[in-house]
KEGUVO-710370 format. One record per residue (C-alpha): z, x, y. Coordinates in pm, whole numbers, padded with zeros to 5 digits, always signed. Example, Ala and Ser with C-alpha at 12.3 -4.5 7.8 and 13.67 -1.06 7.14 Angstrom:
+00780+01230-00450 +00714+01367-00106 
This chain:
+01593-02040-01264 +01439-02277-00948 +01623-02004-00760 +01492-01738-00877 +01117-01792-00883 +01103-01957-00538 +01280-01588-00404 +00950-01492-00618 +00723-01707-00443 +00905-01562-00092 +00845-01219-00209 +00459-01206-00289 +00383-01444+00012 +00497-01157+00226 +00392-00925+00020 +00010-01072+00088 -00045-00920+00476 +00111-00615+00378 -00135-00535+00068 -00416-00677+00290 -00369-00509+00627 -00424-00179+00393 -00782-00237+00350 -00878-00585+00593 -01070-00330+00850 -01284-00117+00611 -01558-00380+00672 -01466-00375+01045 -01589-00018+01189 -01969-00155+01311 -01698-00362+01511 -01461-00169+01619 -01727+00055+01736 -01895-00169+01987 -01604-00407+02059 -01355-00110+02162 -01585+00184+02180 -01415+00371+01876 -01552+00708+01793 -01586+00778+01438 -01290+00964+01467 -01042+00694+01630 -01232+00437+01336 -01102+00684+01062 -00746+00693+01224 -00750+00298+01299 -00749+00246+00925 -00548+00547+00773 -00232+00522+01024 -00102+00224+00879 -00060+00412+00516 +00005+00769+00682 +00289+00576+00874 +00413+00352+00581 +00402+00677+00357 +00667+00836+00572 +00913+00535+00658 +00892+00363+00318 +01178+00594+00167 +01433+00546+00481 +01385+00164+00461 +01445+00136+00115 +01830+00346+00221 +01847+00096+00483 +01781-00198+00229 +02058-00022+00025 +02289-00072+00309 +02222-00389+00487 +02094-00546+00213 +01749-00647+00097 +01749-01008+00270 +01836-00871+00602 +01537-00561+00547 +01320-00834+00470 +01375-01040+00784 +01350-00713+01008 +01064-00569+00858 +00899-00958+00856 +00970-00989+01245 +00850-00679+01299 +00544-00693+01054 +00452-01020+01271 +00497-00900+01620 +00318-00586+01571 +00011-00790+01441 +00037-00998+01777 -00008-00673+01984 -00314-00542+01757 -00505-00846+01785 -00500-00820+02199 -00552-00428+02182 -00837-00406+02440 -00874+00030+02361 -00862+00214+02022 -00547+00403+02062 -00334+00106+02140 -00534-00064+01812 -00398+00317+01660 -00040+00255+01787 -00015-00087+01684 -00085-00038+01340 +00147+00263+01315 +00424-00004+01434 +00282-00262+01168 +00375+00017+00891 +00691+00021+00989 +00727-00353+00981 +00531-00297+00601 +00746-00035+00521 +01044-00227+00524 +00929-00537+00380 +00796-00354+00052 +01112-00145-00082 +01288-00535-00002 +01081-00682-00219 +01112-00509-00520 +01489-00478-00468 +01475-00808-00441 +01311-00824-00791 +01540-00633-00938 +01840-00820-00753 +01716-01188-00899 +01523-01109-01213 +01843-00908-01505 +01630-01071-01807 +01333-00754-01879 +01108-01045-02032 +01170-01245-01672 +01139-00923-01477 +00839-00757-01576 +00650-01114-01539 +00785-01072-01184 +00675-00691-01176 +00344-00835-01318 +00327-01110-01018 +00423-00844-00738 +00166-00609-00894 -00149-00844-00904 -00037-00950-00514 -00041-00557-00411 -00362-00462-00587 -00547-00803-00567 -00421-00786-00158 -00563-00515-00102 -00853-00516-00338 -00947-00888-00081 -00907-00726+00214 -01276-00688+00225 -01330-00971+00195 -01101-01148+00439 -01215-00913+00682 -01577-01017+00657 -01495-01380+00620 -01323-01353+00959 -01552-01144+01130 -01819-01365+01049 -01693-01634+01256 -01380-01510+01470 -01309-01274+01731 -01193-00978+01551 -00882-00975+01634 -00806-01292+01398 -00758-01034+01081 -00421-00963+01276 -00355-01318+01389 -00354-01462+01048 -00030-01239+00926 +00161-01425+01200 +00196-01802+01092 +00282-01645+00718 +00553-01426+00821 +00672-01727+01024 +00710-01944+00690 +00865-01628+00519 +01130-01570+00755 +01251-01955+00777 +01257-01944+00340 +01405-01637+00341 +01667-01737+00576 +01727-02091+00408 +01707-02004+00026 +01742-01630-00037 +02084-01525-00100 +02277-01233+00106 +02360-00932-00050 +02677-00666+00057 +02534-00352+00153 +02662+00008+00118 +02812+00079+00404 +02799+00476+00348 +02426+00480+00276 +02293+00732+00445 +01989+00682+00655 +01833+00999+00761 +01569+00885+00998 +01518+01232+01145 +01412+01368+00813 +01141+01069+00796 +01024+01188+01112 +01001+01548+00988 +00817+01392+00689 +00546+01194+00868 +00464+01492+01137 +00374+01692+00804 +00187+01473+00653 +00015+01354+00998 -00059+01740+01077 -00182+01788+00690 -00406+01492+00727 -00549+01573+01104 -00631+01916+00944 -00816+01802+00665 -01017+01591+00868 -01116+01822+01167 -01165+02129+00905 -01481+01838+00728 -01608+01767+01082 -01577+02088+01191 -01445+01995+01531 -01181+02280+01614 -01196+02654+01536 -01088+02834+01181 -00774+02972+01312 -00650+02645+01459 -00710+02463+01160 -00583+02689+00973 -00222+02704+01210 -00222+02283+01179 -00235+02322+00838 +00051+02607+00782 +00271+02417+01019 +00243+02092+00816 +00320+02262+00476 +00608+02433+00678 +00711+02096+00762 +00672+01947+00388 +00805+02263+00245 +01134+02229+00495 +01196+01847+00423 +01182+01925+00018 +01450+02210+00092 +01666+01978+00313 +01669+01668+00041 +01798+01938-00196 +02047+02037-00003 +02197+01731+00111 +02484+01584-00031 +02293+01226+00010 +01963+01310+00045 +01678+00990+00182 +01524+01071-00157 +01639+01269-00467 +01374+01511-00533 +01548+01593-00845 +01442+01258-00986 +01096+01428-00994 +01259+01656-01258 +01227+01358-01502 +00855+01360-01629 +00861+00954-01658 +00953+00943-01323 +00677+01208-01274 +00400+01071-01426 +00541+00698-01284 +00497+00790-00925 +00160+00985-00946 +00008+00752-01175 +00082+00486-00937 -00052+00684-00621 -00350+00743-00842 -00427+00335-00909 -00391+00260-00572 -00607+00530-00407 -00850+00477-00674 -00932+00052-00555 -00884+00153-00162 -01074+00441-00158 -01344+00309-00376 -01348-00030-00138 -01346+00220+00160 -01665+00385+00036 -01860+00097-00085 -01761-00113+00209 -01917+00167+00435 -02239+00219+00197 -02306-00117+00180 -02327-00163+00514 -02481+00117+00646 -02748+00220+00349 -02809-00107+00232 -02780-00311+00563 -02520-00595+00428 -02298-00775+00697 -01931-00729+00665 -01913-01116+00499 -02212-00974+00233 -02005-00647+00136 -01686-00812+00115 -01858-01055-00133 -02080-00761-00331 -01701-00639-00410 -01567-00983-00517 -01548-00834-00897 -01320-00591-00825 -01114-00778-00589 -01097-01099-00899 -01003-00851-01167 -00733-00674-00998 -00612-01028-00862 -00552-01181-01142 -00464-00879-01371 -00057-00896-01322 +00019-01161-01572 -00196-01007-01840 -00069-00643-01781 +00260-00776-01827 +00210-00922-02112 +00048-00624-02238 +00296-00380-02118 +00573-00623-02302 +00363-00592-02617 +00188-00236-02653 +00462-00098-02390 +00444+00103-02091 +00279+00438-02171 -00039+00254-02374 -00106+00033-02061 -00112+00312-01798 -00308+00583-02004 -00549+00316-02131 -00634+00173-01763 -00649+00526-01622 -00902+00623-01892 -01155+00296-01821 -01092+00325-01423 -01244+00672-01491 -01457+00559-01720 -01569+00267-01480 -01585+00535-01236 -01895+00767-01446 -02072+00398-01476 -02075+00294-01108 -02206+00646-01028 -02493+00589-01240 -02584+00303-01130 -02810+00170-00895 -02628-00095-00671 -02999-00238-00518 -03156-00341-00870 -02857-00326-01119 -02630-00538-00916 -02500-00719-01243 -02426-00390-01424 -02273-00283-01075 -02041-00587-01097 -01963-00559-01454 -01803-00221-01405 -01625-00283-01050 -01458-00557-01303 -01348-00314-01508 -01264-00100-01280 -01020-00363-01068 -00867-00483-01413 -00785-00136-01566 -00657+00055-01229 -00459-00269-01146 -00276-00273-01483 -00229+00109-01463 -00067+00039-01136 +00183-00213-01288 +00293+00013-01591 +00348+00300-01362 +00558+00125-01133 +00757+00009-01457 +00767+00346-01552 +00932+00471-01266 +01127+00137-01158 +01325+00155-01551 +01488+00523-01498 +01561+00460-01118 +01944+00443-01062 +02033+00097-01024 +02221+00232-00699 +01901+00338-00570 +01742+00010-00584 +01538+00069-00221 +01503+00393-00209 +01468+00507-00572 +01148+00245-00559 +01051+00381-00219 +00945+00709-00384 +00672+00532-00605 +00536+00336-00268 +00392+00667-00155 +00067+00540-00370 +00048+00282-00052 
């Protein structure tokens, strides 16, 4: 039992950067601006590479988990993860800041599928493993839902670069306890890995994203917009076709034939858009409409951050007791309903009724979150333990 909840302890330590580096620079772009000269345009692609990136890689990682093993995926993807952040906090220009993120998915990408293999590997007992699943939740949601506010904390006082620094001396620990007390698992030596379709994967999504953006600014011409966009459905539309056809596909679409799985993987991508795209926003309002340093936003948005925090354990004991579905439809219905609050409400003279709801907001999308990955992670293969999960980590 020691055994298995120090492999627990491992997994969410390393699990903290990852969930943090998602949203740590949405405070950051006044920075970024002046320190690097970032156009609004590099700012935007600064913070979005790093889930673009992990979007696209997540799925072969989790077949390379399957075949090396999740301890090994877990030491590349924590070297990796830690080097990467090295390079970003010395970028002296926004595109090497750009490229050194992109690399820093790829480290996260691999250390997320190996965690919740990992899960799955130590915790057989359900009871046992959806406390874990509660656990790896909080750390994901409450990660990212501080990132804020780490940001600020640092900026206030460091050279910004130090947001990047800090991930280095905890992957360091990681590495030396994974290494020392996490057992070794035999691969699958015939697991495919399929690398080239990832690549096919993130060009679409890369060319569906750069066209969304440039048709909203409305920096490039109709027709060229439009041809982006056709050639990154193309792109989408050919990897679905070549995962169907494959004898051992990177993912099995067909598992999106299953409406658990279905509902699983959106209503996860759903929880997690909804806390970083509402801490996105609010960072950016706060700032710029209501003139609050980075340190000042990050701490307006402490309720949400709190809630979703600390929200694991209690999700999983309320998925144990009410059960999966309940959970997940009742904290999609108060995120939205948090959602209809927050819009009426007037964040310079209702700040209590403001934090009141972001509370409610961080709880409920936070234990939606955990019951959809539970959802999808009970009718995943058990011989799909990486990948199978990988599918779900789109939401990142």
């Amino acid at each position: 039992m020691f055994r298995q909840w120090l492999t627990l302890m491992i997994i969410v330590l390393v699990y903290i950067p990852v969930a943090i580096d998602a949203t740590v620079l949405h405070v950051a772009a006044p920075t970024l601006s002046m320190t690097l000269g970032a156009s609004g345009n590099e700012l935007l692609w600064i913070i979005d590479i790093y889930s673009l990136v992990m979007a696209g890689m997540v799925l072969p990682m989790g077949a390379l988990g399957d075949r090396i093993g999740f301890k090994r995926l877990l030491l590349l993807g924590g070297g990796l993860f830690g080097l990467a952040s090295l390079a970003a906090a010395f970028a002296h220009s926004a595109s090497w800041l750009i490229a050194t993120r992109a690399i820093l998915a790829i480290g996260a990408a691999m250390i997320v599928p190996a965690t919740l293999a990992g899960i799955r590997a130590t915790f057989s007992e359900a009871r046992h493993r959806n406390m874990a699943l509660g656990v790896w939740a909080a750390v994901g949601s409450g990660g990212a839902a501080f990132g804020p506010l780490v940001g600020g904390m640092l900026l206030e006082h460091f050279y910004w670069g130090s947001v990047f620094l800090i991930n280095v001396p905890i992957v360091l620990v990681v590495m030396a306890l994974t290494a020392r007390f996490v057992p070794r698992q035999s691969g699958r030596r015939d697991q495919p890995l399929n690398f080239s379709h990832a690549v096919m994967l993130i060009i679409a999504i890369l060319l569906l994203v750069y066209s969304a953006k440039t048709a909203l600014k409305g920096q490039l011409a109709s027709g060229v917009i439009a041809l982006t966009l056709m050639i990154g459905a193309l792109l989408l539309g050919m990897f679905i076709r070549t995962q169907l056809a494959a004898a051992r596909p990177m993912i099995d679409m067909r598992l999106f034939t299953h409406r658990i799985i279905l509902s699983g993987v959106v209503m996860a991508m759903t929880a997690m858009i909804t806390l970083v795209g509402f801490e996105l926003l609010m960072a950016q309002e706060l700032q710029f409409v209501h003139g609050l340093t980075p340190y000042e936003a990050g701490l307006f948005m402490l309720p949400v951050m709190l809630a979703s925090g600390f929200s694991g354990p209690l999700a999983g004991m309320l998925v144990s007791r009410l059960g999966l579905r309940t959970v997940a439809t009742g904290g999609m219905a108060l995120s939205a309903l948090s959602f209809y609050g927050l819009a009426m409400t007037d964040f310079s003279t209702q700040q209590w009724q403001a934090w009141c709801l972001m509370a409610l907001l961080g709880f409920s999308a936070a234990s939606a979150l955990l019951a959809s990955t539970g959802r999808h992670y009970g009718r995943c293969a058990r011989r799909k333990s990486g990948g199978g999960r990988g599918d779900r980590n789109h939401g990142l």
